[in-house]
VOKOLLO-821699 format. One line per field, with one value per residue (C-alpha): residue in one letter; z, y, x. Coordinates in pm, 1 decimal, always signed. Each point is the difference from the previous one (the first is absolute). Last residue first. Layout:
VOKOLLO-821699
res: c(A / ...)
up: c(Z / ...)
north: c(Y / ...)
east: c(X / ...)
***
This chain:
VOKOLLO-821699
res: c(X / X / X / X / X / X / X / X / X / X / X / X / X / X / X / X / X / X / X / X / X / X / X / X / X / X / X / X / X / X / X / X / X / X / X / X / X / X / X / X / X / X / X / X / X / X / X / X / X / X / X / X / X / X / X / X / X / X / X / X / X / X / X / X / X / X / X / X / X / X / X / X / X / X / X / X / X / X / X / X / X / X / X / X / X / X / X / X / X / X / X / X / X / X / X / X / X / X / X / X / X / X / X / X / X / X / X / X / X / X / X / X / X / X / X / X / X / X / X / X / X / X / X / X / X / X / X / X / X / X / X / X / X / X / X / X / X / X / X / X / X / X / X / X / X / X / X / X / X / X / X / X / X / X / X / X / X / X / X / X / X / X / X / X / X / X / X / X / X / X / X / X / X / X / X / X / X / X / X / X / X / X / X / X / X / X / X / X / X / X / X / X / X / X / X / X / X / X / X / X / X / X / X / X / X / X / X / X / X / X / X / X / X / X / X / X / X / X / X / X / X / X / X / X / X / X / X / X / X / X / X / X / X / X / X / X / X / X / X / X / X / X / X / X / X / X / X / X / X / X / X / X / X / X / X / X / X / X / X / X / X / X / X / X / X / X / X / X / X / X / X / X / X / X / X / X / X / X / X / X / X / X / X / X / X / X / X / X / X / X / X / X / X / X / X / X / X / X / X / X / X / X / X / X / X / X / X / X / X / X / X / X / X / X / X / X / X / X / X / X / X / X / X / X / X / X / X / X / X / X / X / X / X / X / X / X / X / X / X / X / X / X / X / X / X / X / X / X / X / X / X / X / X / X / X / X / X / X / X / X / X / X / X / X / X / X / X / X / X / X / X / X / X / X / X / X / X / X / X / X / X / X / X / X / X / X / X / X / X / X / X / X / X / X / X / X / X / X / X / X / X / X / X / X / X / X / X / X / X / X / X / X / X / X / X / X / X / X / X / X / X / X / X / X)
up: c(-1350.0 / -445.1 / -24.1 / -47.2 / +357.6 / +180.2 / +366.0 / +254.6 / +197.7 / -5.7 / +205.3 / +325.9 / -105.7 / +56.1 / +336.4 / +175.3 / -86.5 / +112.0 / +281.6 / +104.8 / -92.8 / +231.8 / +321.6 / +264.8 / +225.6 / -162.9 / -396.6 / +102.3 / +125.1 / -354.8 / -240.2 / +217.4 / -31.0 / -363.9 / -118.1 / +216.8 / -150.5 / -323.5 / +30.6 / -15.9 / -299.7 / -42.6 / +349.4 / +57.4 / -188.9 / +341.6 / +176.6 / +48.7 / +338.5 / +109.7 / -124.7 / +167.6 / +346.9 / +20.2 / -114.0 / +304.2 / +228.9 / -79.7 / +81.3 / +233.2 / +75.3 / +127.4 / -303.3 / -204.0 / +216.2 / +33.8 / -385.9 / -73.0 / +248.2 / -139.7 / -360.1 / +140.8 / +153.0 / -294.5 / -174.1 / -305.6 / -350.5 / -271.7 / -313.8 / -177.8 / +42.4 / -226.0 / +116.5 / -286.0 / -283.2 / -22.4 / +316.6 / -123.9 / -256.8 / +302.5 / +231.0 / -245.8 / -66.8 / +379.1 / +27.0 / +254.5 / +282.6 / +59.0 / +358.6 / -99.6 / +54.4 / -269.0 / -239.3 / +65.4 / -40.6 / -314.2 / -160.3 / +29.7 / -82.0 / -307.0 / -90.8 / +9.3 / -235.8 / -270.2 / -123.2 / -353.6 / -27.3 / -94.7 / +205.4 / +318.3 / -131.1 / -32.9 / +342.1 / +210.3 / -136.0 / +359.8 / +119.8 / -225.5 / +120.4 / +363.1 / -60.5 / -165.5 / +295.3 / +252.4 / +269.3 / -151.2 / -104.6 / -67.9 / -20.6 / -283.0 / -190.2 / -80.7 / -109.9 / -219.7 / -176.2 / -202.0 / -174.1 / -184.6 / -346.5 / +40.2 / +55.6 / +3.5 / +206.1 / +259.3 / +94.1 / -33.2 / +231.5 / +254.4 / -68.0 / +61.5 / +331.7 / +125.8 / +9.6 / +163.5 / -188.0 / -102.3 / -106.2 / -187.8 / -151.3 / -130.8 / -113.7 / -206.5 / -169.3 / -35.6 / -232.7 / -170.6 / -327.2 / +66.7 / +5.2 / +267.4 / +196.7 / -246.7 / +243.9 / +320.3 / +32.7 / +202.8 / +251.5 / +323.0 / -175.5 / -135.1 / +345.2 / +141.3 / -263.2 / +70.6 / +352.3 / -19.0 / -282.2 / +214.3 / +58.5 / -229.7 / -265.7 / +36.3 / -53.8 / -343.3 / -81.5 / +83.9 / -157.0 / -327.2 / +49.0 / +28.3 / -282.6 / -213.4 / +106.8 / -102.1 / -349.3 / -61.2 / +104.2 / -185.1 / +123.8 / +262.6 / +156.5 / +330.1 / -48.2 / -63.1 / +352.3 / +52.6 / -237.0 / +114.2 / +409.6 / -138.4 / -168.4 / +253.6 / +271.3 / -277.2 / -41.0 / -339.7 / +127.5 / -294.4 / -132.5 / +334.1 / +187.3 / +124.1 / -228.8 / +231.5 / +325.8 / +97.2 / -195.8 / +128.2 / +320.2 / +30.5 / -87.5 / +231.5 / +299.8 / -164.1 / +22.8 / +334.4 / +199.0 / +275.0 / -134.7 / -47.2 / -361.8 / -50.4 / +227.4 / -208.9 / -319.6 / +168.3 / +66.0 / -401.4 / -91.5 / +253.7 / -122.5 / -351.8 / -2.3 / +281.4 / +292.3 / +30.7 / -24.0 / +266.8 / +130.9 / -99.9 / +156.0 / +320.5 / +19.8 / -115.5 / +292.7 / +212.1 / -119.0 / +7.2 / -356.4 / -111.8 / -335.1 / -33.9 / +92.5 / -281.8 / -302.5 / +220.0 / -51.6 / +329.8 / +14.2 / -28.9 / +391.1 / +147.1 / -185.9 / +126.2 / +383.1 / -111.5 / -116.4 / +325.6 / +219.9 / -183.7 / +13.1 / -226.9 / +84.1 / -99.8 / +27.1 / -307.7 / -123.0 / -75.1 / -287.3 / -63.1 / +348.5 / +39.9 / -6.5 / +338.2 / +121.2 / -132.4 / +144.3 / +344.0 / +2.4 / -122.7 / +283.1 / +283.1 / +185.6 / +375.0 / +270.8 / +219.2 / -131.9 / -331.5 / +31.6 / +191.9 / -278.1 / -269.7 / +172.4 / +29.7 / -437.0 / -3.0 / +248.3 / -259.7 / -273.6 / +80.4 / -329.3 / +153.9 / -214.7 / +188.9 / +362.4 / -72.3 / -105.9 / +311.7 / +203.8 / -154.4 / +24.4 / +440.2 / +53.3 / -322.6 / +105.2 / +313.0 / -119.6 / -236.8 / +320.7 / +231.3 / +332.7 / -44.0 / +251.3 / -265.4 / +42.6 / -305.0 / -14.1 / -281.2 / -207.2 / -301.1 / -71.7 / -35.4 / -250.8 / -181.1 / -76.6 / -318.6 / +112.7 / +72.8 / +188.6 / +259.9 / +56.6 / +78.2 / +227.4 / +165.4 / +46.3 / +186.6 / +225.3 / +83.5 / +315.1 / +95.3 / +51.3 / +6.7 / -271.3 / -207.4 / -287.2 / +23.7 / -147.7 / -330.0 / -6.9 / -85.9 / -149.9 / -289.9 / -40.7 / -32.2 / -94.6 / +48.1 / +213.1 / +154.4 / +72.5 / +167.3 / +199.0 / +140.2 / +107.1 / +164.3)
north: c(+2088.5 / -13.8 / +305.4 / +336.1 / +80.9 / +244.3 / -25.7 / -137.8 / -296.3 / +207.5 / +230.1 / -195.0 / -208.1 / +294.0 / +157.7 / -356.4 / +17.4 / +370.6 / -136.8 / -295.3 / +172.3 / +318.1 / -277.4 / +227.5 / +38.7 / +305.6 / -136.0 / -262.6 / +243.4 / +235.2 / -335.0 / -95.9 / +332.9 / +138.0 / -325.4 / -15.6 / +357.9 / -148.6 / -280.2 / -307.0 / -261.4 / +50.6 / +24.5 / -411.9 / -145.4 / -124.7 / +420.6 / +206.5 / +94.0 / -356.1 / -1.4 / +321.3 / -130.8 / -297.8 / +194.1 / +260.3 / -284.4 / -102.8 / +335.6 / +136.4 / +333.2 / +167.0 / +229.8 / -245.1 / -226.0 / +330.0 / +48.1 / -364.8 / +91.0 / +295.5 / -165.8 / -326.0 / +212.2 / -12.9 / -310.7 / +11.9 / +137.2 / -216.6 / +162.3 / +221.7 / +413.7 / +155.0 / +336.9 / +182.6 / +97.9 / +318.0 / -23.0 / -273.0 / +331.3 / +221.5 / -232.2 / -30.2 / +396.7 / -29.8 / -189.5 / -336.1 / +11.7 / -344.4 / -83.7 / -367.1 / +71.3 / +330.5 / -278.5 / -220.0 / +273.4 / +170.1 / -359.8 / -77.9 / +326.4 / -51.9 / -316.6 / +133.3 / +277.0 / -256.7 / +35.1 / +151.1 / -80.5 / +355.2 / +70.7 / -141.5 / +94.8 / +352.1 / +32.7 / -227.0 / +249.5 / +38.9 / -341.7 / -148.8 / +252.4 / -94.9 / -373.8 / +60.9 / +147.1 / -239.4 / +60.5 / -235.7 / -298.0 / -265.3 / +238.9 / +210.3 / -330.0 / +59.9 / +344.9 / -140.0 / -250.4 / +307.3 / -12.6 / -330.4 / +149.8 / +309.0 / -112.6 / -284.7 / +54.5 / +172.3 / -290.7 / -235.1 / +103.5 / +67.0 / -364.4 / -138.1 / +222.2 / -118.0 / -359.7 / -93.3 / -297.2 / +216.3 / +289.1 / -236.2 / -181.3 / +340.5 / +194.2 / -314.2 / -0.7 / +362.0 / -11.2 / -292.3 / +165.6 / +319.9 / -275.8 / +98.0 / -317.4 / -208.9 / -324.0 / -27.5 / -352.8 / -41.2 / -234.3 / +242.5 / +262.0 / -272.9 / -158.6 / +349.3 / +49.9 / -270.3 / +57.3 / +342.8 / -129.2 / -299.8 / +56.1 / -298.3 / +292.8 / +189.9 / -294.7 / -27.2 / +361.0 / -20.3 / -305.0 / +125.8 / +341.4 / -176.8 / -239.2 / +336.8 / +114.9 / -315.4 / -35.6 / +361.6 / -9.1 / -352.0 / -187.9 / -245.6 / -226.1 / +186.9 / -42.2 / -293.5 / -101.3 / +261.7 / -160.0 / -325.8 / +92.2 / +227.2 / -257.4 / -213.0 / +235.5 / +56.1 / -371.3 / -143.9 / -313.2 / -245.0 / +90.9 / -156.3 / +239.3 / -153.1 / +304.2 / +253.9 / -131.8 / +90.9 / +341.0 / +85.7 / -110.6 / +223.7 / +300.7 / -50.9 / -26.0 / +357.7 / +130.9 / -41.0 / -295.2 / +27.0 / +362.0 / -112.6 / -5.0 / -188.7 / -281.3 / -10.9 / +31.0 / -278.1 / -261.3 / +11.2 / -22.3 / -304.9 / -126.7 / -18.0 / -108.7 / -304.8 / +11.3 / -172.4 / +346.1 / +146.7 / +320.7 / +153.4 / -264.8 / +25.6 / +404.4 / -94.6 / -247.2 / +289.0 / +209.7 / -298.5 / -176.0 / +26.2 / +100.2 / -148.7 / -369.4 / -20.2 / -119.3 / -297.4 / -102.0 / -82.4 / -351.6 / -229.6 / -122.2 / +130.7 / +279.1 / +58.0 / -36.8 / +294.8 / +194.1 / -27.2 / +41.5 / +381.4 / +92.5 / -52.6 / +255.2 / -114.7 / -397.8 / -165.2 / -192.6 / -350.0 / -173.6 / +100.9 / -83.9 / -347.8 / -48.4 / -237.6 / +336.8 / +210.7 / -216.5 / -60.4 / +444.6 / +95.0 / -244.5 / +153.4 / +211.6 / +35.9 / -137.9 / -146.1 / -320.6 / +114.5 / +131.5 / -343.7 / -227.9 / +263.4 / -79.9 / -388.4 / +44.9 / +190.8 / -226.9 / -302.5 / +199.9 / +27.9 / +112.8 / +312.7 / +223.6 / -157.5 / +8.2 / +388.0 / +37.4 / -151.4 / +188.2 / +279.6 / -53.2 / -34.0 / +360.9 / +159.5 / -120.5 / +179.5 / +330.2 / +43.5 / -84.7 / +211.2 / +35.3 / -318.0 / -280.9 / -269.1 / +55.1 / +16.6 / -52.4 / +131.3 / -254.6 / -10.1 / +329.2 / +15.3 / -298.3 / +163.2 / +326.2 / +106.4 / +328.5 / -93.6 / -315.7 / +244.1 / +232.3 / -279.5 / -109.0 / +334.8 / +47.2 / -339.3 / +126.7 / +324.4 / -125.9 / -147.5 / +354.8 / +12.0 / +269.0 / +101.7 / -274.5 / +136.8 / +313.9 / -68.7 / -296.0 / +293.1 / +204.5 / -265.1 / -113.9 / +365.5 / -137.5 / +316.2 / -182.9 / -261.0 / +381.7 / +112.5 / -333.7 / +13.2 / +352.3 / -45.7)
east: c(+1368.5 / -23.6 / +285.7 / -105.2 / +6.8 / -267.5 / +55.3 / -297.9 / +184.5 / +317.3 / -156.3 / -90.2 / +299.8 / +226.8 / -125.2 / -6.6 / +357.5 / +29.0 / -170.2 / +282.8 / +251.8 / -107.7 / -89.1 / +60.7 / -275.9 / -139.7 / +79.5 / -276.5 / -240.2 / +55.6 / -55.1 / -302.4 / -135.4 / +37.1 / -120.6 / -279.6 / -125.6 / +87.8 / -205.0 / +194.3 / -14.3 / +387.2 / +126.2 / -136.7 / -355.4 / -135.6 / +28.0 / +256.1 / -137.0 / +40.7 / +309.6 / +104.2 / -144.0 / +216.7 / +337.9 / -123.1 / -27.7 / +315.2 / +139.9 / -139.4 / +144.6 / -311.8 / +12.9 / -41.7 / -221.1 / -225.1 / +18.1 / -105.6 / -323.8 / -116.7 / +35.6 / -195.2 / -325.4 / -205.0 / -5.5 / +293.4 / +29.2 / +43.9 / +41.4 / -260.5 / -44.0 / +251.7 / +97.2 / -132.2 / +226.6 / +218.4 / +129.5 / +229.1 / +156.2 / -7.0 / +195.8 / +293.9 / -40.2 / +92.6 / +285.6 / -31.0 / +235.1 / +27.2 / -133.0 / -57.8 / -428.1 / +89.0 / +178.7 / -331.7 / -241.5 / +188.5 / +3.7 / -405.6 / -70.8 / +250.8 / -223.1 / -316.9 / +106.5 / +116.4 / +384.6 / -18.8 / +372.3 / +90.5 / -269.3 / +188.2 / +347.4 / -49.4 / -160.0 / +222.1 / +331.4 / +88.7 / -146.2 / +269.5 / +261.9 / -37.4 / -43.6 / +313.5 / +179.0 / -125.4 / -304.7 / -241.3 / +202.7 / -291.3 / -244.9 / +173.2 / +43.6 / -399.1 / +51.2 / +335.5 / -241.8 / -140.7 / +352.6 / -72.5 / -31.8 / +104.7 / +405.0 / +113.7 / +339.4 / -146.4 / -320.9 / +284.3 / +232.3 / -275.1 / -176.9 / +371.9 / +55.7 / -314.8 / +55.8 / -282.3 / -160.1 / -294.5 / +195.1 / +247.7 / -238.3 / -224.9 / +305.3 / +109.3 / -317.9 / -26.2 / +372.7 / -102.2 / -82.7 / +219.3 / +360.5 / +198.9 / -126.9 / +194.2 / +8.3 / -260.0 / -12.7 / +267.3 / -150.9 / +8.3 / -279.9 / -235.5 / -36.5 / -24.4 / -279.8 / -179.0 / +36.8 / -195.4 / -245.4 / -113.7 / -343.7 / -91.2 / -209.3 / +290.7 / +255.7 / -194.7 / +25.8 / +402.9 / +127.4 / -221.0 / +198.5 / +327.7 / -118.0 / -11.3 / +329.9 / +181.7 / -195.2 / +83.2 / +371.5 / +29.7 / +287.3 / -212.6 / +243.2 / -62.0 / -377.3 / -107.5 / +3.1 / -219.7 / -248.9 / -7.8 / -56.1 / -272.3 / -138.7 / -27.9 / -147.6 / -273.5 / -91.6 / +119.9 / +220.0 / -89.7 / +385.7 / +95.1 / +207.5 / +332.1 / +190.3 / -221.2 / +63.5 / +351.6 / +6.8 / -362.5 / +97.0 / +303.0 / -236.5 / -188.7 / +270.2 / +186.8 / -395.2 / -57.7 / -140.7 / -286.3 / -95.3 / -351.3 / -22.8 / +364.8 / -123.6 / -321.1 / +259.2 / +249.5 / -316.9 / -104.7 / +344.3 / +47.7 / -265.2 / +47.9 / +356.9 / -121.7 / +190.2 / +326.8 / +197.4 / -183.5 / +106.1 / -334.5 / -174.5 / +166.5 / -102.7 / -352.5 / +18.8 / +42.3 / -288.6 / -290.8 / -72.9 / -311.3 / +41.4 / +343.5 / -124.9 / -293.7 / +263.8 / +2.7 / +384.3 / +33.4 / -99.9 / +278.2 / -112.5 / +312.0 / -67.8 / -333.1 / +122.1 / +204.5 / -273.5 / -210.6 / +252.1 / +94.5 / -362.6 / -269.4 / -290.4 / -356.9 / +170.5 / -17.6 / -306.8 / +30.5 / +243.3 / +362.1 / +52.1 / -16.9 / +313.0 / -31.5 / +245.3 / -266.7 / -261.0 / +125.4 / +51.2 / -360.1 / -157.0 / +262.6 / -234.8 / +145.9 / -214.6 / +303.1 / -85.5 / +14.8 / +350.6 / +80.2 / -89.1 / +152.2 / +344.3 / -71.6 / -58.7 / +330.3 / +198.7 / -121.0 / +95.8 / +344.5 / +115.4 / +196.5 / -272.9 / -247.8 / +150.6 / +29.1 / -304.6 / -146.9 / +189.7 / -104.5 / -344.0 / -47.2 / +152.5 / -127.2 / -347.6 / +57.1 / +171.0 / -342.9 / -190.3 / +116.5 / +242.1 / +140.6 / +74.3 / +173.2 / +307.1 / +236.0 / +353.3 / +141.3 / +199.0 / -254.0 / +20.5 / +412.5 / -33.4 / -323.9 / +194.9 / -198.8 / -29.7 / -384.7 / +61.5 / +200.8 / -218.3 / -243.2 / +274.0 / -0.7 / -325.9 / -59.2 / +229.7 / -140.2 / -189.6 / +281.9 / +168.8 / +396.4 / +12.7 / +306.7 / -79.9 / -389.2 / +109.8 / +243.9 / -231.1 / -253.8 / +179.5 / +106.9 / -379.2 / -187.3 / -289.7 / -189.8 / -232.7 / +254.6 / +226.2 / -330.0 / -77.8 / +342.8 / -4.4 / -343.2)
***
């Protein structure tokens, strides 16, 4: 189970991190696709693979890589005997014979390609299928975004779904934009290319407005690809972020360095700008509830929530997740949210769930408890929530001692829903 959650999530470095320590057959064939994914064919190829495997997947894996590996030596008569015996043992190997026949640019691809799959499709000069990153498995998105022989396009395209499901983070995305970017084709006009284009533009941008607007473009755009969060780390660790003092890019820089977790940044910033981005300190609050200036902002909540008109929907969704965080939320605070009716839309989920995530709470249970809160959360995550599910999940996951871990869940829920003046 732990290997097939860390292949899920593909979490390639743990993984071989893992299956390096165990002395398991079974987990063999694991470990050398592992392997193929961190780019360490040599080490891949000298595991010694049975051929007794406890599933399928582990089985084709078992009788494929040696005949990749034979392949890539340029023994293709040990290849083609390789693929004899694979099929003989009832293992598909139809898409792999054509790839390496290079063949592969024509025919359907597989529904999932895996790691095998696109490596048989280089040896065939066929991996530049602009197709490959949309069905792509998770741990050959992790090999793809390595990948400095992939295609520009591709491996942009397979670094932002890596990016969008937390495979890579943002320093790794924003290392392929830099790579791939100046290989771009100027034909290359898909979204993930042009994002890769324009944040390469970026550092050598010296116009403050031009630089802040392409932020916010950056931004909207890796909203609509569900990668805002690592966008904005990628943005955050590339120096992009010049003249922040300045009022016209003061929210934009609040917003990156919120999203990409640097906290004491978005604080600095949100108290050196002054009215104009000081509504963001009621969403810092959640990130450092119990501090001094969370304290103060909450304090003087009132003023600064209809000083910044901040919608009534919105500060009963903040009072519920800073009361769920067990931040002593001030009164008049409460009062003003009261104001409006509890809104009734989010996702909120079949009876029965919220009774159970508190009994694995309070029970202790930790993983189960992390299972249950994302299932109480709902498809669209914290921020499409109900705020009754809101309130709970973020309170049972706080119980069994994951604070971080809510008051992140905490932020995004609200961040998702915040009034900024800038095109995200």
């Amino acid at each position: 189970m732990r290997i097939a959650a860390l292949e899920w999530a593909g979490q390639v470095n743990r993984l071989i991190d893992m299956l390096g320590q165990v002395d398991e057959p079974g987990a063999l064939a694991a470990y050398a696709l592992a392997l193929l994914a961190a780019g360490r064919n040599d080490e891949a190829c000298a595991v010694q693979l049975g051929t007794e495997q406890a599933d399928d997947a582990a089985k084709r894996a078992s009788f494929l890589i040696p005949a990749y590996c034979a392949a890539a030596s340029g023994d293709k008569d040990a290849a083609r005997n390789a693929l004899d015996i694979a099929r003989d043992s009832g293992v598909d190997v139809a898409f792999a014979a054509r790839a390496i026949a290079g063949q592969g640019a024509r025919g359907p691809l597989p529904r999932s390609v895996d790691v095998l799959d696109y490596l048989f499709l280089k040896l065939g000069q066929s991996a530049t299928r602009p197709d490959i990153a949309a069905k792509a498995g998770p741990e050959l998105l992790f090999l793809l975004a390595r990948d400095d022989e992939a295609l520009p396009e591709l491996r942009v395209a397979a670094a932002e779904r890596a990016a969008a499901l937390n495979i890579i983070d943002g320093e790794a995305l924003a290392t392929v934009y830099l790579d791939a970017a100046p290989r771009l084709p100027k034909s290359a006009q898909s979204p993930a290319a042009l994002r890769a284009k324009l944040f390469a533009s970026l550092e050598a941008q010296t116009s403050e407005k031009i630089r802040a607007q392409s932020i916010d473009a950056l931004l909207a755009s890796g909203k609509d690809a569900r990668i805002e969060i690592p966008m904005a780390q990628a943005m955050a660790q590339s120096n992009v972020l010049q003249d922040t003092q300045a009022s016209s890019f003061a929210e934009t820089s609040v917003r990156v360095a919120a999203l990409a977790g640097d906290d004491q940044t978005a604080w600095d910033l949100t108290e050196s700008a002054g009215d104009r981005v000081r509504s963001w300190q009621l969403l810092l609050v959640t990130t450092d509830p119990l501090s001094e200036r969370a304290r103060s902002a909450l304090d003087g909540g009132v003023d600064i929530a209809l000083k910044a008109g901040l919608p009534g929907p919105l500060l009963q969704r903040l009072v519920t997740a800073l009361d769920a965080l067990g931040e002593e939320v001030p009164i008049p605070l409460w009062d003003l949210a009261a104001k409006t009716p509890q809104p009734d839309d989010g996702y909120l989920p079949p009876t029965g769930l919220l009774s159970t995530l508190k009994e694995a709470a309070d029970a202790g249970e930790t993983g189960r408890t992390i299972l249950l809160a994302a299932a109480v959360f709902g498809p669209d995550g914290p921020q499409g929530a109900h705020l009754i599910a809101l309130g709970d999940g973020l309170r049972a996951l706080k119980r069994v001692g994951l604070d971080a871990e809510a008051r992140r869940l905490a932020f995004e829920a609200l961040y998702a829903h915040w009034p900024a003046r800038g095109k995200a």
